[in-house]
PyMOL CGO cylinders between C-alpha atoms (Angstrom):
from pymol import cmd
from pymol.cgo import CYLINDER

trace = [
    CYLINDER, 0.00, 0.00, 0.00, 1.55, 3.65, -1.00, 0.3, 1, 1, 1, 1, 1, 1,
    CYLINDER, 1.55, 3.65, -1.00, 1.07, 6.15, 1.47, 0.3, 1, 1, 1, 1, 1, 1,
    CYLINDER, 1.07, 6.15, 1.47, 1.89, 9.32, 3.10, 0.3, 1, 1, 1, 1, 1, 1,
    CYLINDER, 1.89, 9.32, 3.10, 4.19, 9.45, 5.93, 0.3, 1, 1, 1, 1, 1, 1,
    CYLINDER, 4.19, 9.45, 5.93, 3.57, 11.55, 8.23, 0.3, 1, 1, 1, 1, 1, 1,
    CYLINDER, 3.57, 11.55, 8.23, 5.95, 12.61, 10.67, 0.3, 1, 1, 1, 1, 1, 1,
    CYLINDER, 5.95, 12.61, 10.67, 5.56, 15.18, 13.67, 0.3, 1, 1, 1, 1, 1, 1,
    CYLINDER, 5.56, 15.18, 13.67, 8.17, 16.46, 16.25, 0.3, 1, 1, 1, 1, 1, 1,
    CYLINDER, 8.17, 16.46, 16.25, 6.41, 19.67, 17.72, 0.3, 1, 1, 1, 1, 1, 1,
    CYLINDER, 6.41, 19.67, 17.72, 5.75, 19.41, 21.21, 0.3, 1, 1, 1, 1, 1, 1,
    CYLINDER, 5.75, 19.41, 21.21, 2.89, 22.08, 21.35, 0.3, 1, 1, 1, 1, 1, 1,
    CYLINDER, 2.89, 22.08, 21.35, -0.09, 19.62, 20.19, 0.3, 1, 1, 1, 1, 1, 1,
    CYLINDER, -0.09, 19.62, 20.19, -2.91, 22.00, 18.84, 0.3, 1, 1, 1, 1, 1, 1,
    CYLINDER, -2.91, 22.00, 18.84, -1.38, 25.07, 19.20, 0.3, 1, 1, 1, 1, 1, 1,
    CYLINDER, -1.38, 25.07, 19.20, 1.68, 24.20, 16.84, 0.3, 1, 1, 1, 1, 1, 1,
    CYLINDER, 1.68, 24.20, 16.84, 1.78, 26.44, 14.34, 0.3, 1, 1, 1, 1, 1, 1,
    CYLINDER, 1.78, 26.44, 14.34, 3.56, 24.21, 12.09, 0.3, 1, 1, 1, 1, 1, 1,
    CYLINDER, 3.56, 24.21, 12.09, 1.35, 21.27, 13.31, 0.3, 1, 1, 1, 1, 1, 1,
    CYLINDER, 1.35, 21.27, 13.31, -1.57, 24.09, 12.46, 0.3, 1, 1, 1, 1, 1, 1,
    CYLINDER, -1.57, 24.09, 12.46, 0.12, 24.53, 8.51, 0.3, 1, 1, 1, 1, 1, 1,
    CYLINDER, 0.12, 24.53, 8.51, 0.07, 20.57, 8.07, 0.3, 1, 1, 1, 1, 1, 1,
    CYLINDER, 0.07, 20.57, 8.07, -2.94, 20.43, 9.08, 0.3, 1, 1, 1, 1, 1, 1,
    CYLINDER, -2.94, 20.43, 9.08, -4.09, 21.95, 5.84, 0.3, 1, 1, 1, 1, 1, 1,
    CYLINDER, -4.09, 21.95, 5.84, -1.90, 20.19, 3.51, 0.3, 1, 1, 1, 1, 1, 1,
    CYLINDER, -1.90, 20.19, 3.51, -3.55, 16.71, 5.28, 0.3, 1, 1, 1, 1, 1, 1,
    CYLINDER, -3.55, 16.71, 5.28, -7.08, 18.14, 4.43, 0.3, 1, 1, 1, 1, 1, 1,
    CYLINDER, -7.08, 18.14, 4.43, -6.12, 18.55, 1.18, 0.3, 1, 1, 1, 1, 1, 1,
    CYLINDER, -6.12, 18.55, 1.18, -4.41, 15.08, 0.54, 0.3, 1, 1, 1, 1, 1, 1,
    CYLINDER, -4.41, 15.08, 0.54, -7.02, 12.30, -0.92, 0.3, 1, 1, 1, 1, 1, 1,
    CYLINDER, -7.02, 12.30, -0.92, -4.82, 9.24, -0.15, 0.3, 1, 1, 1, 1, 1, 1,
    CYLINDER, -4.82, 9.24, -0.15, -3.94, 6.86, 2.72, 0.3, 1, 1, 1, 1, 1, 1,
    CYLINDER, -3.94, 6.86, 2.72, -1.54, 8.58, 6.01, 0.3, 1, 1, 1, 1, 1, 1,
    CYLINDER, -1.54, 8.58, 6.01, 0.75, 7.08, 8.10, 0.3, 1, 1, 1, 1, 1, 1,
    CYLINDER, 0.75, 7.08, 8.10, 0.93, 9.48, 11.17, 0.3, 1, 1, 1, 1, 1, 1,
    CYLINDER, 0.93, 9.48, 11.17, 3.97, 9.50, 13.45, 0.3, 1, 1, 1, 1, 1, 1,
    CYLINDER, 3.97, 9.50, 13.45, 3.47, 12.24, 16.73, 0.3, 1, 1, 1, 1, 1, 1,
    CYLINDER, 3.47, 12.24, 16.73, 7.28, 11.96, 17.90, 0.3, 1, 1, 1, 1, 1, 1,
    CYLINDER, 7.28, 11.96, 17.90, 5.75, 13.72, 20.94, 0.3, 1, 1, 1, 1, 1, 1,
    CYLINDER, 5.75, 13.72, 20.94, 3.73, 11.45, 22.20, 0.3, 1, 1, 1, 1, 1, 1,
    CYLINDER, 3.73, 11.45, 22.20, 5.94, 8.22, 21.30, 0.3, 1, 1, 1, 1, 1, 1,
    CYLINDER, 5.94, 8.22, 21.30, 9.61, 9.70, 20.79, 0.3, 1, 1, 1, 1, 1, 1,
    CYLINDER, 9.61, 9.70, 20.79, 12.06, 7.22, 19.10, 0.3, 1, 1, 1, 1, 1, 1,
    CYLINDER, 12.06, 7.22, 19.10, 14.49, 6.52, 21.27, 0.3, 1, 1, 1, 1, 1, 1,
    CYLINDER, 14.49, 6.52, 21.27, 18.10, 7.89, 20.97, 0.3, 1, 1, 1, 1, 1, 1,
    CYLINDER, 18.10, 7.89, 20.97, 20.31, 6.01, 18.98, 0.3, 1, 1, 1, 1, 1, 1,
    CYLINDER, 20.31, 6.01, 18.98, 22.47, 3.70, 21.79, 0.3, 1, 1, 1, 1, 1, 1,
    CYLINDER, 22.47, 3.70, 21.79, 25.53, 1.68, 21.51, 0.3, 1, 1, 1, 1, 1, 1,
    CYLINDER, 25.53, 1.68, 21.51, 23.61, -1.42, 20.84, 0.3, 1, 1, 1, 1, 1, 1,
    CYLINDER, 23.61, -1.42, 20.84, 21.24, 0.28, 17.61, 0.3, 1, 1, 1, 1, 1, 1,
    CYLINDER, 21.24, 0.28, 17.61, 24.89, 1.07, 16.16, 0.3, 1, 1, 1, 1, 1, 1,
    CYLINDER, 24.89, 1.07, 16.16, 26.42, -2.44, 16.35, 0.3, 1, 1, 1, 1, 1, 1,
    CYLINDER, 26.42, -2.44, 16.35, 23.11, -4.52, 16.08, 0.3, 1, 1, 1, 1, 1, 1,
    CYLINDER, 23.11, -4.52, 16.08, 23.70, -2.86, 12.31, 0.3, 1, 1, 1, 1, 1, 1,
    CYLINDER, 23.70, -2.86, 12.31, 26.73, -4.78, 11.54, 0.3, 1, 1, 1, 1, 1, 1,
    CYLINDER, 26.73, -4.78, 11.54, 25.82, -8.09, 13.92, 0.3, 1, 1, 1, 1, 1, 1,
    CYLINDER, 25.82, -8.09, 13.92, 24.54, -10.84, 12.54, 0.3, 1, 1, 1, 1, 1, 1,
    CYLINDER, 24.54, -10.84, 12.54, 21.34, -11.37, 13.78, 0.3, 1, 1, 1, 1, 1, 1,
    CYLINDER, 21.34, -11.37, 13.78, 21.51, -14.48, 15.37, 0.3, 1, 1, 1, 1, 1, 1,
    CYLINDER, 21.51, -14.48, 15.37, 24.43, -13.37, 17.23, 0.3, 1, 1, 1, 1, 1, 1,
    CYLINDER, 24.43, -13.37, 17.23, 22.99, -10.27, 18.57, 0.3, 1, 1, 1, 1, 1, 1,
    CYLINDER, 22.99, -10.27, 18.57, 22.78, -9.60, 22.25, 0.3, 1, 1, 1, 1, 1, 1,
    CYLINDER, 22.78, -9.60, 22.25, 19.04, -9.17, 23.53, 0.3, 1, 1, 1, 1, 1, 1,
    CYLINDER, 19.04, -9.17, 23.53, 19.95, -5.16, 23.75, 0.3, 1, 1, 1, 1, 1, 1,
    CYLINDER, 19.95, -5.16, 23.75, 21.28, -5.17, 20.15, 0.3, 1, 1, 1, 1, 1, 1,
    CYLINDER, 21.28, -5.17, 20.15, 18.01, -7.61, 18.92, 0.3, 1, 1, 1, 1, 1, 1,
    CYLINDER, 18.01, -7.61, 18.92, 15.39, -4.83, 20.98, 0.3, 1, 1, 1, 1, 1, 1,
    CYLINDER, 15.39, -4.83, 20.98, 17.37, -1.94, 19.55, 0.3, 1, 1, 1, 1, 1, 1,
    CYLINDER, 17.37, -1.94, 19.55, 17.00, -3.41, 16.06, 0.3, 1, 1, 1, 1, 1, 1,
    CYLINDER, 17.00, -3.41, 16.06, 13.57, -4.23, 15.96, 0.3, 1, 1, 1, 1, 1, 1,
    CYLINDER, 13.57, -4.23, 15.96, 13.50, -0.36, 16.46, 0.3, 1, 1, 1, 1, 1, 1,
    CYLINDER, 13.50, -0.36, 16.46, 15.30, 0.41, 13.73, 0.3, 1, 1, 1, 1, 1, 1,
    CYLINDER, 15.30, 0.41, 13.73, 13.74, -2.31, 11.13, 0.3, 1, 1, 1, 1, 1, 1,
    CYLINDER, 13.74, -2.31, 11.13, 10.08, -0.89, 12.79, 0.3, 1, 1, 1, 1, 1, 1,
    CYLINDER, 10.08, -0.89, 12.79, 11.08, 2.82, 11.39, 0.3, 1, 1, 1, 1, 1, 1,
    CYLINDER, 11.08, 2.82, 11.39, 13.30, 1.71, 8.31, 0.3, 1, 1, 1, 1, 1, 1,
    CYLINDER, 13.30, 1.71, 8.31, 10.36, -0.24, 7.38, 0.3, 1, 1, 1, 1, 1, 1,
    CYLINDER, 10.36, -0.24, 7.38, 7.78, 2.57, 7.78, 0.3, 1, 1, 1, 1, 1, 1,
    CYLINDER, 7.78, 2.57, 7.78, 10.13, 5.10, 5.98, 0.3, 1, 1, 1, 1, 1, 1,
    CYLINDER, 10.13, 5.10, 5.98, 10.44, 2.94, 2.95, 0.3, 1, 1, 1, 1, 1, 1,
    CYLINDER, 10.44, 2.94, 2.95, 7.11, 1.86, 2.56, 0.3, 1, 1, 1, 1, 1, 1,
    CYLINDER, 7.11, 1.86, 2.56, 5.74, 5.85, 1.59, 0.3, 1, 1, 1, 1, 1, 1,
    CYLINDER, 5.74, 5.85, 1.59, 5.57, 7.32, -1.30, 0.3, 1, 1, 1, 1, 1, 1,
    CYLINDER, 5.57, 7.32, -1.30, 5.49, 11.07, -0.56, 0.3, 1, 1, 1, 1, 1, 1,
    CYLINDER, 5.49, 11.07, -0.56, 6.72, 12.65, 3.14, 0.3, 1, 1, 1, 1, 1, 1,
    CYLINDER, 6.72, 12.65, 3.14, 5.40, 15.35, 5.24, 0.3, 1, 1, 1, 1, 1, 1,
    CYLINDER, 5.40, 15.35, 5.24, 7.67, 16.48, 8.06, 0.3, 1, 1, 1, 1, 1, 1,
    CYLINDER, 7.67, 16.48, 8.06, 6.64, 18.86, 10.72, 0.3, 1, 1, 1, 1, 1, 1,
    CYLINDER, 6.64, 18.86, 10.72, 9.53, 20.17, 12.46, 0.3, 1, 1, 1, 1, 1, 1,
    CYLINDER, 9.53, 20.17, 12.46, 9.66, 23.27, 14.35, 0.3, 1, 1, 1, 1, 1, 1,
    CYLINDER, 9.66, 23.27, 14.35, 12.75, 25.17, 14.92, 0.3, 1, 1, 1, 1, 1, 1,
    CYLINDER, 12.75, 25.17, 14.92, 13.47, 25.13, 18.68, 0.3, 1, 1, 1, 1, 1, 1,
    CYLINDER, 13.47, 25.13, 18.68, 16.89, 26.96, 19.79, 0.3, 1, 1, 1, 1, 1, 1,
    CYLINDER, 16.89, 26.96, 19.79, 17.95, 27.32, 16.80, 0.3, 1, 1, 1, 1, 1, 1,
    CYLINDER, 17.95, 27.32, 16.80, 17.87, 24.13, 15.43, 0.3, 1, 1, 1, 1, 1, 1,
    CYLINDER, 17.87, 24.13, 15.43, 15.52, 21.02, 14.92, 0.3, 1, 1, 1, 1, 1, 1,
    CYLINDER, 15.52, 21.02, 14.92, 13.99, 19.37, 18.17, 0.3, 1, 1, 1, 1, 1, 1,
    CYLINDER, 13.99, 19.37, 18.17, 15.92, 16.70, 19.69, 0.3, 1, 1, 1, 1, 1, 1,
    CYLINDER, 15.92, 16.70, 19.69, 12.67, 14.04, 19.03, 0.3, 1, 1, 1, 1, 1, 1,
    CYLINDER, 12.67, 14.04, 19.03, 13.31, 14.85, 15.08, 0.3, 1, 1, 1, 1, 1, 1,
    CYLINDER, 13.31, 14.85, 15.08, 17.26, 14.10, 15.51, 0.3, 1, 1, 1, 1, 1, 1,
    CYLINDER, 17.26, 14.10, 15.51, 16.61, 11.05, 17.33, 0.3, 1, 1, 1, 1, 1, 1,
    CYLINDER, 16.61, 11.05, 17.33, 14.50, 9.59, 14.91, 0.3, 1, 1, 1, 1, 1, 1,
    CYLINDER, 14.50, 9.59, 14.91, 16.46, 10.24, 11.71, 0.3, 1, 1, 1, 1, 1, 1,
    CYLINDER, 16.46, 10.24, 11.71, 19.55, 8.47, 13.44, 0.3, 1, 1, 1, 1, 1, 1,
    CYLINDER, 19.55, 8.47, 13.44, 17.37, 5.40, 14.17, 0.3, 1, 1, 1, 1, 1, 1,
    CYLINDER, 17.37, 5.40, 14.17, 16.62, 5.44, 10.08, 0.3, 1, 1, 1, 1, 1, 1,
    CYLINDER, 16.62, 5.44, 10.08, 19.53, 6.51, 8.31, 0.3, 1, 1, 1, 1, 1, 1,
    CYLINDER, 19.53, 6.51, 8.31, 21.21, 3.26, 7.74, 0.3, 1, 1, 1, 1, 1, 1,
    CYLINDER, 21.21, 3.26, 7.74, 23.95, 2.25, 4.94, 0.3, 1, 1, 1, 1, 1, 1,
    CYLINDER, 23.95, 2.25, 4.94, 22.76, -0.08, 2.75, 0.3, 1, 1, 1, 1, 1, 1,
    CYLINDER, 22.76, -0.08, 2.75, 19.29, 0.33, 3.79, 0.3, 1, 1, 1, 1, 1, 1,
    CYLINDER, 19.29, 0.33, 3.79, 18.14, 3.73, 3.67, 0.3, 1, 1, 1, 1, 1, 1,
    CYLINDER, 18.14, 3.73, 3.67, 21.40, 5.45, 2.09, 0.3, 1, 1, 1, 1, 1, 1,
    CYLINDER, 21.40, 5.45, 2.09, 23.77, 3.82, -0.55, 0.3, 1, 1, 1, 1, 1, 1,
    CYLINDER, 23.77, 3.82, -0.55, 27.28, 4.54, -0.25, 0.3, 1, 1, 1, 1, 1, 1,
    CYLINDER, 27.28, 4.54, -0.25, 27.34, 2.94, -3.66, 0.3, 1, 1, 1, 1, 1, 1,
    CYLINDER, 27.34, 2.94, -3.66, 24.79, 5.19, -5.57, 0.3, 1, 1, 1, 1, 1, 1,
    CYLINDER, 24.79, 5.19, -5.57, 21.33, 6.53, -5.11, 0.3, 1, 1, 1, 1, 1, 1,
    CYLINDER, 21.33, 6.53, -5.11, 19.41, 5.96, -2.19, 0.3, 1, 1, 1, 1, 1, 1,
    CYLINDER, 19.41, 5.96, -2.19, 16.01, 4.13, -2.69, 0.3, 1, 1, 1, 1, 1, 1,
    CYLINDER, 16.01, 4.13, -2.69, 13.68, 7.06, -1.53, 0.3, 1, 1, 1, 1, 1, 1,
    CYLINDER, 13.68, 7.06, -1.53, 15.76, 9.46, -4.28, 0.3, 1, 1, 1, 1, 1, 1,
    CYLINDER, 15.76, 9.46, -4.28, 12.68, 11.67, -6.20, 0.3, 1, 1, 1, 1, 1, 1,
    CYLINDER, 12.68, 11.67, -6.20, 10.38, 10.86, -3.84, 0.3, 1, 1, 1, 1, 1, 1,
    CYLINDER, 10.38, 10.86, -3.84, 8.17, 13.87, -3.10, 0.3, 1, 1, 1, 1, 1, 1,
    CYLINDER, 8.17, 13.87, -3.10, 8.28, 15.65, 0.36, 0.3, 1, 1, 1, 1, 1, 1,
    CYLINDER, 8.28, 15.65, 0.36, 7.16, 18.52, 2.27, 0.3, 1, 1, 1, 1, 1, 1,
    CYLINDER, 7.16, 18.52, 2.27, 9.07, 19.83, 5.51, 0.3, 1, 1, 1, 1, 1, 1,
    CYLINDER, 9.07, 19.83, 5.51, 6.87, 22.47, 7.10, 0.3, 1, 1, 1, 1, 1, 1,
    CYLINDER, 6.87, 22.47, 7.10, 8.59, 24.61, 9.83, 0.3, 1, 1, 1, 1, 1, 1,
    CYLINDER, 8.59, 24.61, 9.83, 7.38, 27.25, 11.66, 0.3, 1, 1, 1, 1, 1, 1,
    CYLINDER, 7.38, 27.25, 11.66, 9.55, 30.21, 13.80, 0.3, 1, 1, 1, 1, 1, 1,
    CYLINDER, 9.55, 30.21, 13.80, 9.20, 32.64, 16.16, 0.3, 1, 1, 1, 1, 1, 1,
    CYLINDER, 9.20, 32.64, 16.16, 11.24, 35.52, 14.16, 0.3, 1, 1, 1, 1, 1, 1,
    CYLINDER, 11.24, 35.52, 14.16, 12.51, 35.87, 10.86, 0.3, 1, 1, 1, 1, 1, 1,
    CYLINDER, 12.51, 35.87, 10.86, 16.04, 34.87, 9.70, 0.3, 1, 1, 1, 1, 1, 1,
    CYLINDER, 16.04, 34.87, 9.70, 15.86, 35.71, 5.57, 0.3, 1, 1, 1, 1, 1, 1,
    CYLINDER, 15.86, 35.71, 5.57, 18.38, 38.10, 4.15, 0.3, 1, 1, 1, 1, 1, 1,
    CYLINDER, 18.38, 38.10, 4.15, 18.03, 41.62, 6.14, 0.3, 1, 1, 1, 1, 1, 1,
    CYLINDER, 18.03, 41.62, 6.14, 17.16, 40.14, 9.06, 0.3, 1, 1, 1, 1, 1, 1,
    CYLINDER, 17.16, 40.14, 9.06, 19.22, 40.36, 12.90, 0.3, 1, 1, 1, 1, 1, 1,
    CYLINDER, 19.22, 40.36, 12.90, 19.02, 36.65, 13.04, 0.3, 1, 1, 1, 1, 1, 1,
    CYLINDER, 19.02, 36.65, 13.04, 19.82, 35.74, 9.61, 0.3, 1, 1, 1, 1, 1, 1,
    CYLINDER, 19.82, 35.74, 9.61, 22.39, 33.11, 8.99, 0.3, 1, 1, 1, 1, 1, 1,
    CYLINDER, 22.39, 33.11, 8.99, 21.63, 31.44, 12.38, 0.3, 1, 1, 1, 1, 1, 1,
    CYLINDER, 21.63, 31.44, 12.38, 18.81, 28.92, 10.86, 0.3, 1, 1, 1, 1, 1, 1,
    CYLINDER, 18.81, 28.92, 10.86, 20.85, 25.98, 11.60, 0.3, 1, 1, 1, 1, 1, 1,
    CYLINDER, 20.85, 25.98, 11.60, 17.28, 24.11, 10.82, 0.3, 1, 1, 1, 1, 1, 1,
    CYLINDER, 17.28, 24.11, 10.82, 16.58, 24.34, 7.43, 0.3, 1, 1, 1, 1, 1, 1,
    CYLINDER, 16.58, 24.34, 7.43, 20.09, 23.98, 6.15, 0.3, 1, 1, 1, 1, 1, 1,
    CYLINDER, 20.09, 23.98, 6.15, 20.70, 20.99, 7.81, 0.3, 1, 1, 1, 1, 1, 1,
    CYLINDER, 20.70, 20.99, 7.81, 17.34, 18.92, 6.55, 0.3, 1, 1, 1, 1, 1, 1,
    CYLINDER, 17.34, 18.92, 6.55, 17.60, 20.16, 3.30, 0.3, 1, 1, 1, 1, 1, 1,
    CYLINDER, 17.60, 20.16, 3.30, 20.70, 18.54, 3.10, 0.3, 1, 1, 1, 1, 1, 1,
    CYLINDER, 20.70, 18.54, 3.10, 19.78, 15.07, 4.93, 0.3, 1, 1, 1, 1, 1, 1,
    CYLINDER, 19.78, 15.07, 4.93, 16.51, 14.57, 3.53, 0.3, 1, 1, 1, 1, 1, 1,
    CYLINDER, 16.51, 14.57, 3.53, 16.99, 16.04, 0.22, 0.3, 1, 1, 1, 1, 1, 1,
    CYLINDER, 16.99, 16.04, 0.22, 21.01, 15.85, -1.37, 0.3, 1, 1, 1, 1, 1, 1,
    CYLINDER, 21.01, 15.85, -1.37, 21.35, 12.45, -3.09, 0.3, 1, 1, 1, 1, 1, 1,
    CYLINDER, 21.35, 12.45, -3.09, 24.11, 11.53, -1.22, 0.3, 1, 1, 1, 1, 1, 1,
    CYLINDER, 24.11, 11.53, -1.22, 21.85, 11.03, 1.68, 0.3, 1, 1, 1, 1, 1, 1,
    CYLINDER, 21.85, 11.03, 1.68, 17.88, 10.59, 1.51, 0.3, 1, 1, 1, 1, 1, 1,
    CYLINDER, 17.88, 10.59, 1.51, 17.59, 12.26, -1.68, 0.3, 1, 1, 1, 1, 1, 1,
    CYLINDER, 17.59, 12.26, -1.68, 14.06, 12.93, -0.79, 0.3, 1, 1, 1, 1, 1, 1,
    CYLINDER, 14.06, 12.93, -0.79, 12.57, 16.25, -3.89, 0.3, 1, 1, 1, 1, 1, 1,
    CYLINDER, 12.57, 16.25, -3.89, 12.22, 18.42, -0.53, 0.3, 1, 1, 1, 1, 1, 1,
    CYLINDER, 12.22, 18.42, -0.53, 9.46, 21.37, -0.71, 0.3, 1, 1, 1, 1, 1, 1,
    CYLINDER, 9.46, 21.37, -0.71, 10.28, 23.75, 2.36, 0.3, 1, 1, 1, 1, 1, 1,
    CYLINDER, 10.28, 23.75, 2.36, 7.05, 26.10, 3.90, 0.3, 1, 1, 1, 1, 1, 1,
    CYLINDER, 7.05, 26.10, 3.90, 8.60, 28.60, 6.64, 0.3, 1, 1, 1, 1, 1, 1,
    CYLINDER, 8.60, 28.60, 6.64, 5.70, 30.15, 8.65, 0.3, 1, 1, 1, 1, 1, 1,
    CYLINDER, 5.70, 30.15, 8.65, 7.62, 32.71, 10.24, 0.3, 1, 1, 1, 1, 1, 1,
    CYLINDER, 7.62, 32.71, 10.24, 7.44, 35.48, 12.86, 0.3, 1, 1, 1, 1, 1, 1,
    CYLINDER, 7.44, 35.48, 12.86, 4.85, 33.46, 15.34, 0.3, 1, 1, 1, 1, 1, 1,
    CYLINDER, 4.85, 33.46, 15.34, 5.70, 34.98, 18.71, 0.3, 1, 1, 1, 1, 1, 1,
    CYLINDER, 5.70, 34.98, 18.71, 4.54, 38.25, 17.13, 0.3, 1, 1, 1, 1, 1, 1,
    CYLINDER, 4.54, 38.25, 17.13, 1.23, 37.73, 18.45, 0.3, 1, 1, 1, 1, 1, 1,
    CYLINDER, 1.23, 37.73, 18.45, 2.70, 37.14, 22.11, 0.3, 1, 1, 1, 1, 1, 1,
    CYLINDER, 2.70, 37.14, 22.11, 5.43, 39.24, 22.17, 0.3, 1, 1, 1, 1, 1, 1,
    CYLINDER, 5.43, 39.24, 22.17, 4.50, 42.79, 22.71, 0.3, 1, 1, 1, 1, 1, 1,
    CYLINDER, 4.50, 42.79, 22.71, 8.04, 44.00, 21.25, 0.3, 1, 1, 1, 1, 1, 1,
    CYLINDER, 8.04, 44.00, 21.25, 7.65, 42.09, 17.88, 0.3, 1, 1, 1, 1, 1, 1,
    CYLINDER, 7.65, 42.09, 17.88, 3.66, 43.72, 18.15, 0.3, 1, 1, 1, 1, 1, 1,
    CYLINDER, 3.66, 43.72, 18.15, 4.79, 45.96, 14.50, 0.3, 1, 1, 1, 1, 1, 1,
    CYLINDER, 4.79, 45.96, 14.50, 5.52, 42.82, 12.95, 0.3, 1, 1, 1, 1, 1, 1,
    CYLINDER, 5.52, 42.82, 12.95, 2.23, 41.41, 13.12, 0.3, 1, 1, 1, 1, 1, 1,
    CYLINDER, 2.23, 41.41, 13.12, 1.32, 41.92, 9.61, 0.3, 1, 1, 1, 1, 1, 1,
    CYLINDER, 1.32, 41.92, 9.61, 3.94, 40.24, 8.34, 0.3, 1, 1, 1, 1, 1, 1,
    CYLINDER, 3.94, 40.24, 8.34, 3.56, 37.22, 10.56, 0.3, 1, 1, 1, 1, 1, 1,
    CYLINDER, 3.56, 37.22, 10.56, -0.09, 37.00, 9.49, 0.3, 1, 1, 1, 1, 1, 1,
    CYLINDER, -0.09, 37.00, 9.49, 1.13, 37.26, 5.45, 0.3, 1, 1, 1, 1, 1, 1,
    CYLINDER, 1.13, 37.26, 5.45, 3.34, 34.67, 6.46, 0.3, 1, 1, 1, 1, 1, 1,
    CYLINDER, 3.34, 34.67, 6.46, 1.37, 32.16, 7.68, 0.3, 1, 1, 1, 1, 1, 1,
    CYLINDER, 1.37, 32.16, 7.68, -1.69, 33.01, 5.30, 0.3, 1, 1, 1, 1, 1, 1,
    CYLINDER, -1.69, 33.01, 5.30, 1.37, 32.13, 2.30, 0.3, 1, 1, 1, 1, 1, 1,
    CYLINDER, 1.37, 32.13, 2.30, 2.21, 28.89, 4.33, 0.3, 1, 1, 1, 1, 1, 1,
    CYLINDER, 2.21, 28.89, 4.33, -1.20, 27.95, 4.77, 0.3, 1, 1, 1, 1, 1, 1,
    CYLINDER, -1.20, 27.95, 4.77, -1.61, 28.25, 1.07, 0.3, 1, 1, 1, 1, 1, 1,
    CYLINDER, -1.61, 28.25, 1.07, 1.30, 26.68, 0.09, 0.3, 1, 1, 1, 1, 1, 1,
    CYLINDER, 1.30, 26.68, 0.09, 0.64, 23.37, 1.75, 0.3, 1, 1, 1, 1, 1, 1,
    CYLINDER, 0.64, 23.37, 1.75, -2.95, 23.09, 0.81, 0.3, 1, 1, 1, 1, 1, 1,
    CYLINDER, -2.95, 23.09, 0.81, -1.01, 23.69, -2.99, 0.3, 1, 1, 1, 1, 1, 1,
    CYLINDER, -1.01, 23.69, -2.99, 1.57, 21.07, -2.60, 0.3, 1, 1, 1, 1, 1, 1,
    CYLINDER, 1.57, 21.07, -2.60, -0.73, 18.64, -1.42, 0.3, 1, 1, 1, 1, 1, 1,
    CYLINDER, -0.73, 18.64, -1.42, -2.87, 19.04, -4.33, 0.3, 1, 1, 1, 1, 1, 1,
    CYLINDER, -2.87, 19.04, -4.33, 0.06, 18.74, -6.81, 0.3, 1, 1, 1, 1, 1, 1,
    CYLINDER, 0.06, 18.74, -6.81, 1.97, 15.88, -4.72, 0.3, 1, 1, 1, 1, 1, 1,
    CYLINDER, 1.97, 15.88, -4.72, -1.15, 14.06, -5.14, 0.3, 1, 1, 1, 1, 1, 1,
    CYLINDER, -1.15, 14.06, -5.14, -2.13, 14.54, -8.41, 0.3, 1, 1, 1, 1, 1, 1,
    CYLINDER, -2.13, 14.54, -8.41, 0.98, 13.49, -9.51, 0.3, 1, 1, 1, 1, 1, 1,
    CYLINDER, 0.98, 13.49, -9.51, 0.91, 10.42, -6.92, 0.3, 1, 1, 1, 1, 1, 1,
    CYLINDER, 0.91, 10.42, -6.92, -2.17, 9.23, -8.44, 0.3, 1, 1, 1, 1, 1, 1,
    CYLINDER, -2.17, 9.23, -8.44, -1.50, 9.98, -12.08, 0.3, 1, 1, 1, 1, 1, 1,
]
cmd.load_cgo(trace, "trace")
């Protein structure tokens, strides 16, 4: 069965912006969902035993390296059965949250998920990473050049030499504007912002799965 995987790392629930922008892509898409909430059942850090259970042939593995990969194959499994990715990942601190991190170590495996040899087996596959900010960090702005978010997934879910995933980003930015009575004047631009982002997923939904089903 093709589907779209769905996978979630805010920890806000309902009041996640980005979970908020997703939302509207997922009432536009027409086929199946597989929904991961990271918050509610994190993946666990990748341990000693995950990292050599890899290279251990499974009848030799210790019960810690046999639990760790039945992890793994659980998420590999998951990963390579889509057909199309949406990924909502916040920035917190600067960066992605630590639930996100966790779970793309428990996936990213030679010879499963990446190919030292050539392209991986999800390259071309569609995908959509929405993530929302509190301020702005585009050209002009005090913050700009510290996204150490965006950067970073572009490059491991979409360069070849990794997931090789076609990666669509939507950046709802500016959201403490509402809350934070110093960013108050940028208010209309958070608003444009998010009404673009809003727009933008329900968009790439519609074309993902058009072409998905074509």
């Amino acid at each position: 069965m093709s589907y779209l995987l769905h996978i979630d790392a805010s920890s806000l629930g309902e009041a996640s912006v980005s979970r908020q922008v997703a939302r509207s892509f997922r009432d536009e898409w027409k086929g199946a969902v597989v929904h991961r909430d990271l918050a509610v059942s994190p993946a666990p850090h990748l341990s000693a035993a995950g990292i050599t259970a890899r290279t251990t042939d499974p009848a030799e593995r210790t019960p810690e390296q046999a639990k760790a990969a039945a992890v793994q194959d659980e998420l590999i499994e998951e990963f390579l059965g889509a057909d199309a990715y949406l990924f909502t990942v916040p920035m917190y601190n600067l960066t992605m949250p630590s639930v996100f991190k966790a779970w793309l170590d428990q996936i990213m495996v030679n010879g499963r998920t990446l190919s030292f040899d050539g392209p991986p087996p999800t390259v071309g596959r569609p995908a959509v990473l929405i993530s929302a900010r509190g301020g702005g960090y585009g050209p002009g702005a005090p913050k700009h050049g510290m996204d150490h978010l965006v950067p970073t997934l572009e490059t491991v879910l979409g360069h070849p030499t990794n997931l090789g995933l076609d990666l669509t980003t939507v950046l709802p930015e500016l959201t403490m504007a509402p809350h934070v009575p110093a960013l108050a004047p940028l208010l209309p631009l958070h608003e444009a912002s998010l009404t673009d982002a809003h727009a933008q997923a329900r968009g790439l939904a519609t074309a993902i799965g058009g072409r998905q089903a074509a």
